[in-house]
C-alpha distance (Angstrom), angle and dihedral (degrees) to the residues before:
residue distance angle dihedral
X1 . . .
X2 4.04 . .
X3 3.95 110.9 .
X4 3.79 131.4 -163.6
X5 3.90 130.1 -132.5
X6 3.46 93.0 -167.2
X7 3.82 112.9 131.9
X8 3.88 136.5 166.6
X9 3.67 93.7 -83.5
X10 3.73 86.7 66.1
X11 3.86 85.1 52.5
X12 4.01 92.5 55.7
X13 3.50 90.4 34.5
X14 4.33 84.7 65.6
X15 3.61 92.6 34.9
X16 3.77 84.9 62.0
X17 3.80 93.6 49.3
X18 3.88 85.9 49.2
X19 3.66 104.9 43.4
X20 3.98 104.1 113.0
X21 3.65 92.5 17.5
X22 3.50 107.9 61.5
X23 3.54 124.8 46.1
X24 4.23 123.9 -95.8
X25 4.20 85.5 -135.2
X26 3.47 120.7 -154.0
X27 3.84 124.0 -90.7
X28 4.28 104.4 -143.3
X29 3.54 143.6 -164.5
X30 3.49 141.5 -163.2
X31 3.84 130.4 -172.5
X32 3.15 96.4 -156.6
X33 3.63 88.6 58.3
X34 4.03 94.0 48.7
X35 4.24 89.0 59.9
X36 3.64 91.0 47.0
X37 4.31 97.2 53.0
X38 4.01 90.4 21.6
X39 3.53 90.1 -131.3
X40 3.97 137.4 94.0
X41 4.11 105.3 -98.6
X42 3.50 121.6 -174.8
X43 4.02 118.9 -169.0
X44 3.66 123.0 -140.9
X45 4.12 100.3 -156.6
X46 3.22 111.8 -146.4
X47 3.31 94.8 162.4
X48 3.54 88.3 85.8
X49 4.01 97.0 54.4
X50 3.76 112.5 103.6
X51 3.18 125.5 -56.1
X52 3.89 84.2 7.3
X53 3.88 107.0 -84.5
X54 3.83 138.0 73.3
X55 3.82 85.6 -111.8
X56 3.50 98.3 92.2
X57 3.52 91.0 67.0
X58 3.67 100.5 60.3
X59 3.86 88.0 40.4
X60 3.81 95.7 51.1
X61 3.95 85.6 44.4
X62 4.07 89.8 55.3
X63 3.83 99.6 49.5
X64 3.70 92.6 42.3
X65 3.60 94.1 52.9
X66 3.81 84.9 58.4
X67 3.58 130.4 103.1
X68 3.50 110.2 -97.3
X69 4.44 90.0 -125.9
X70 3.99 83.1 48.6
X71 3.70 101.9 50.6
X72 3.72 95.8 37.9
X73 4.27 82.4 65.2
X74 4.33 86.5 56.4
X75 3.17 147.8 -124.8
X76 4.11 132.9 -82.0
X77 3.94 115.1 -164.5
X78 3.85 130.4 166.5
X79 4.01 116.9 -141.3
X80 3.54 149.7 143.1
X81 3.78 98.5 -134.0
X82 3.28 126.5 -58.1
X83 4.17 98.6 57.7
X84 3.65 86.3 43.3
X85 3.34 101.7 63.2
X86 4.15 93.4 30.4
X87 3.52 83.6 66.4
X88 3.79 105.4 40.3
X89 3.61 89.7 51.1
X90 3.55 80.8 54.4
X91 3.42 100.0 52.0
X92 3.31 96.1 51.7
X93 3.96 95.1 49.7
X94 3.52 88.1 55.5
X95 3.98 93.1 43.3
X96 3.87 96.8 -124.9
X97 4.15 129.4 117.5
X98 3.67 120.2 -88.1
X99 4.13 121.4 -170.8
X100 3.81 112.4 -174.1
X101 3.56 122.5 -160.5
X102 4.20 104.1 -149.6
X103 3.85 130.0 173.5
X104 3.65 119.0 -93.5
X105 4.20 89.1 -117.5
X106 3.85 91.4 41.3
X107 4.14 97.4 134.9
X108 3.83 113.4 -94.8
X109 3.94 104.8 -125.3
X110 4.03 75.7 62.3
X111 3.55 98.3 50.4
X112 3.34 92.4 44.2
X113 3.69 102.6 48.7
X114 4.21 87.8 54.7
X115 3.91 92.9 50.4
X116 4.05 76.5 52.7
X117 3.17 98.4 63.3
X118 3.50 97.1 54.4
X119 3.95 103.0 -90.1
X120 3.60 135.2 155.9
X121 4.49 101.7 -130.0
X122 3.98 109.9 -149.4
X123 4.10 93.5 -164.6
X124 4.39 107.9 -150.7
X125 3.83 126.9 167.7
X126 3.62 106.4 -104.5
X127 4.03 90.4 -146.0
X128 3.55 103.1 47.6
X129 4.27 100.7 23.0
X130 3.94 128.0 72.1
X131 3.64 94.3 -138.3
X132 4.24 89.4 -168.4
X133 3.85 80.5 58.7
X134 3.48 97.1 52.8
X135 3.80 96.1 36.2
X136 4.09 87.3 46.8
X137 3.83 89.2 57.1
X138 3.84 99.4 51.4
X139 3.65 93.5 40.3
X140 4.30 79.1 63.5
X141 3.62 100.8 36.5
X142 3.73 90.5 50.1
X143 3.53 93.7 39.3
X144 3.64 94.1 -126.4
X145 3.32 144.3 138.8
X146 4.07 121.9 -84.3
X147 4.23 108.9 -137.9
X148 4.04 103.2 -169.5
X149 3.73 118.7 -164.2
X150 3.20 114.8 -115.3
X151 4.02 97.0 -17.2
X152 3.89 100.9 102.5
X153 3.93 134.6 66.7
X154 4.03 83.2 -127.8
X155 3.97 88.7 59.8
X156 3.93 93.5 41.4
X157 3.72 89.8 43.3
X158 3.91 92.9 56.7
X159 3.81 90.0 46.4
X160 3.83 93.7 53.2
X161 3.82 85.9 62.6
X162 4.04 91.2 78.2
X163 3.68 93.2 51.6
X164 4.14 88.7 40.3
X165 3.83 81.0 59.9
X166 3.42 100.6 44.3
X167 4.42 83.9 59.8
X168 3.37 85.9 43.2
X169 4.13 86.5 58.2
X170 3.47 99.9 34.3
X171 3.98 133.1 46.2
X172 3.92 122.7 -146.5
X173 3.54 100.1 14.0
X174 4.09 107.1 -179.2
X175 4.03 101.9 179.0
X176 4.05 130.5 26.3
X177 3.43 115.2 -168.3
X178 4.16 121.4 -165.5
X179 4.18 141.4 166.6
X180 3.55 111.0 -95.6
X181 3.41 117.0 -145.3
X182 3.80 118.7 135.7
X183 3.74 93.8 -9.4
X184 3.82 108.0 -104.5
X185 3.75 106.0 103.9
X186 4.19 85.7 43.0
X187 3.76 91.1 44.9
X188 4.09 92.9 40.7
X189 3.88 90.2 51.1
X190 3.78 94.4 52.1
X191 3.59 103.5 42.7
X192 4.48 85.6 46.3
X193 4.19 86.7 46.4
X194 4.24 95.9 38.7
X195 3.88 88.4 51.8
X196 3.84 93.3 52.8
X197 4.08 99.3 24.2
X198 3.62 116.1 14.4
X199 4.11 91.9 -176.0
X200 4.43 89.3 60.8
X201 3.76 99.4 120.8
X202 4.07 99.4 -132.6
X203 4.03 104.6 -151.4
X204 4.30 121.6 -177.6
X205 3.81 117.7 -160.5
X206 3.94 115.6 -162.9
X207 3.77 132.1 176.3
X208 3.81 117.8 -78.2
X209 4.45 88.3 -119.5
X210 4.19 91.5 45.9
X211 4.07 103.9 47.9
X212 3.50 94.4 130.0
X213 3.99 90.4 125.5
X214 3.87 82.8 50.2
X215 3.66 93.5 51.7
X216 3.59 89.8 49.6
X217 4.10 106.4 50.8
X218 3.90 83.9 49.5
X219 3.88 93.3 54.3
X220 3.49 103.6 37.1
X221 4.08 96.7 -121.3
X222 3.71 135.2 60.2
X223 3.62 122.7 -81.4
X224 3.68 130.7 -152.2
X225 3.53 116.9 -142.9
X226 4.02 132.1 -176.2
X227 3.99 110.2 -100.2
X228 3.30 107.3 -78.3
X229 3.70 125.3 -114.8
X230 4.10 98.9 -125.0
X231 3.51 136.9 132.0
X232 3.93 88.5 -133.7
X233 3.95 90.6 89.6
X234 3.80 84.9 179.8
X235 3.69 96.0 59.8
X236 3.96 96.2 38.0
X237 4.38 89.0 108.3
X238 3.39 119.3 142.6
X239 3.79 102.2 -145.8
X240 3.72 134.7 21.2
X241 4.43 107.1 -119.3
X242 3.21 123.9 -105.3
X243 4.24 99.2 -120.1
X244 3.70 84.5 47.0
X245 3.50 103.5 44.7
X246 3.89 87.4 51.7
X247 3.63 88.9 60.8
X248 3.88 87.6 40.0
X249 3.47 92.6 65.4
X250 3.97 101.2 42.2
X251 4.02 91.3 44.7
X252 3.75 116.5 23.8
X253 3.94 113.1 102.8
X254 4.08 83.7 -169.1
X255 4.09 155.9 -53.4
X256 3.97 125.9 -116.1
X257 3.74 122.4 -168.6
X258 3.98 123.4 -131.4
X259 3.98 122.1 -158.5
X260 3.87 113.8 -127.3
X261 3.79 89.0 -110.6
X262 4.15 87.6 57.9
X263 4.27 83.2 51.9
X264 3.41 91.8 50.3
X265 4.09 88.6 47.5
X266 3.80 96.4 48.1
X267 3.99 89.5 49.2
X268 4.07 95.0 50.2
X269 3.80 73.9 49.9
X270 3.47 103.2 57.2
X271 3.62 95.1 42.5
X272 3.98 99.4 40.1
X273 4.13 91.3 53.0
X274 3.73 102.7 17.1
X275 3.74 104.7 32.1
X276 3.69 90.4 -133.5
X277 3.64 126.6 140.1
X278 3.84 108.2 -136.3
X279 4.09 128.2 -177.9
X280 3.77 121.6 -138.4
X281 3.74 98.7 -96.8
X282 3.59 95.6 41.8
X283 3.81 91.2 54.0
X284 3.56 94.3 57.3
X285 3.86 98.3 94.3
X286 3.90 92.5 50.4
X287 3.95 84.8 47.9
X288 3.67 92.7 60.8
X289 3.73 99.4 41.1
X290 3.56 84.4 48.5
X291 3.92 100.2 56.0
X292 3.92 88.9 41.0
X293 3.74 91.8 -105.8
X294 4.26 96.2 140.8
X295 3.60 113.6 80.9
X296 3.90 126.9 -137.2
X297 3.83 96.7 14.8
X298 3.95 106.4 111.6
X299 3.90 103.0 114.7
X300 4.01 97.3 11.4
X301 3.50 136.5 106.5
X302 3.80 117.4 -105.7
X303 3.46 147.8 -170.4
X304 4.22 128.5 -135.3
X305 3.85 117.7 -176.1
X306 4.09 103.5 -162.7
X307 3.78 92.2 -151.0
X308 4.11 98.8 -163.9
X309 3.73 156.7 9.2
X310 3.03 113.2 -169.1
X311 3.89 126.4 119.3
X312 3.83 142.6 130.2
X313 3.61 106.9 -102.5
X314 3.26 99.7 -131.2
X315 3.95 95.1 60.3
X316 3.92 85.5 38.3
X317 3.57 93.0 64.1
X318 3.74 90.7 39.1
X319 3.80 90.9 58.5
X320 3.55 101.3 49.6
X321 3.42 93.9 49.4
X322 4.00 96.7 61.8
X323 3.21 124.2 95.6
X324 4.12 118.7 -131.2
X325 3.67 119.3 -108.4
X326 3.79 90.5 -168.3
């Protein structure tokens, strides 16, 4: 079984790299929010990091970690958003050429922000395509570098740095709650809170289709499921990684599932009593505290990371107008 090294001093170590570059996010409250969970919540926004997702951290992290003659040949990576435009952004901080293989039905304020930022899109079908095949390939054609997701202790590192910020911010935290998707952010936050706090209950919430993390804390191995059929595009893997599974298993106190209809709740929340504009995946936290789904949290002090922003307005204003079947 795969293990990690990673420890908090490969946190700081990326908070360094990132200090000036990314953005110090706000850490929010609501009281409203505290009567409705009976606990004391306190969001960490990243929503409003650059280019509108924590992602940029563990892609910024990843090219500057580089060697200079290696990054200057760029970077290949393979998302449906979020990644993508991390690592453009990237790319184009750092002056070197990015290609980004994205899904066909990734959502166009995405695609359009990575094409932005000055990178090369390599369109697949997500159903019928193995986009880590295709991204693989280029990456050795091109003779360029291969930046995974959330697959890599300098990804997971980078993420940790929101959650290091959020401890930073706030004292005596005794729950933080994250998206799950491919692992990073969830691995990231536990390896940042373990080093400083070792008793910080670390919980993931996914959506009810895409549990394969879930599925694979409960058995012991990880499972490969089909994609799931989710509006959280950024949480729609297939498998949890093996780095951050690794961590999963040492760290993670638990995962919850949310419906769709309970994302769509917990983002007409966010923006009816915090004004805050929240994606799918990055309301999925705030879902599951709101439908009761984290155990052991009335009267404590928890954490939230709000992993993303970024939407078309069109379907954001669809969303949040549906009502929840759940």
């Amino acid at each position: 079984m795969l293990t990690s090294q990673l420890a908090l001093d490969d946190i700081r170590a990326a908070a360094l790299r990132l200090a000036g570059v990314a953005h110090r996010t706000p850490v929010l409250h609501s009281s409203t929010l505290n009567a409705r969970v009976n606990a004391t919540l306190f969001l960490k926004c990243e929503n409003l990091q650059r280019m509108g997702a924590f992602k940029f951290r563990g892609a910024y992290n990843f090219l500057a970690s580089l060697p200079e003659g290696v990054r200057r040949r760029g970077v290949v990576a393979f998302s449906s958003g979020n990644h993508a435009q991390g690592v453009a952004l990237a790319a184009r901080l750092f002056g070197v050429p990015a290609t980004i293989v994205m899904p066909t039905d990734a959502p166009a304020v995405k695609l359009e922000a990575t094409l932005g930022y000055g990178a090369e899109v390599v369109p697949y079908e997500r159903a019928t395509s193995h986009r880590e095949e295709i991204a693989a390939n280029l990456a050795a054609e091109r003779g360029t570098t291969l930046v995974p997701p959330f697959d890599d202790e300098r990804i997971v590192a980078g993420a940790g740095t929101a959650a290091l910020e959020l401890l930073e911010a706030v004292d005596g935290l005794d729950a933080i709650v994250v998206p799950v998707g491919g692992g990073g952010l969830i691995s990231g936050t536990a390896i940042a809170a373990h080093g400083i706090d070792s008793k910080i209950a670390i919980y993931g919430v996914e959506p009810d289709a895409g549990d394969d993390f879930a599925q694979s804390l409960r058995t012991g191995r990880r499972v490969t499921i089909a994609v799931p059929a989710t509006i959280a595009d950024g949480l729609q893997t297939t498998s949890p990684g093996e780095v951050t599974f690794a961590i999963a298993r040492e760290h993670v106190t638990g995962i919850v599932t949310v419906s769709d209809g309970e994302l769509c709740d917990a983002m007409r929340f966010a923006f009816e009593r915090m004004k805050l504009v929240v994606e799918p995946s990055g309301a999925a936290p705030l879902a599951a505290l709101l439908q009761q789904r984290i155990p052991g949290i009335a009267g404590k002090r928890v954490g939230v990371i709000i992993s993303g922003g970024n939407i078309d307005a069109a379907r954001y204003g669809e969303l949040i107008t549906s009502r929840s079947t759940a």
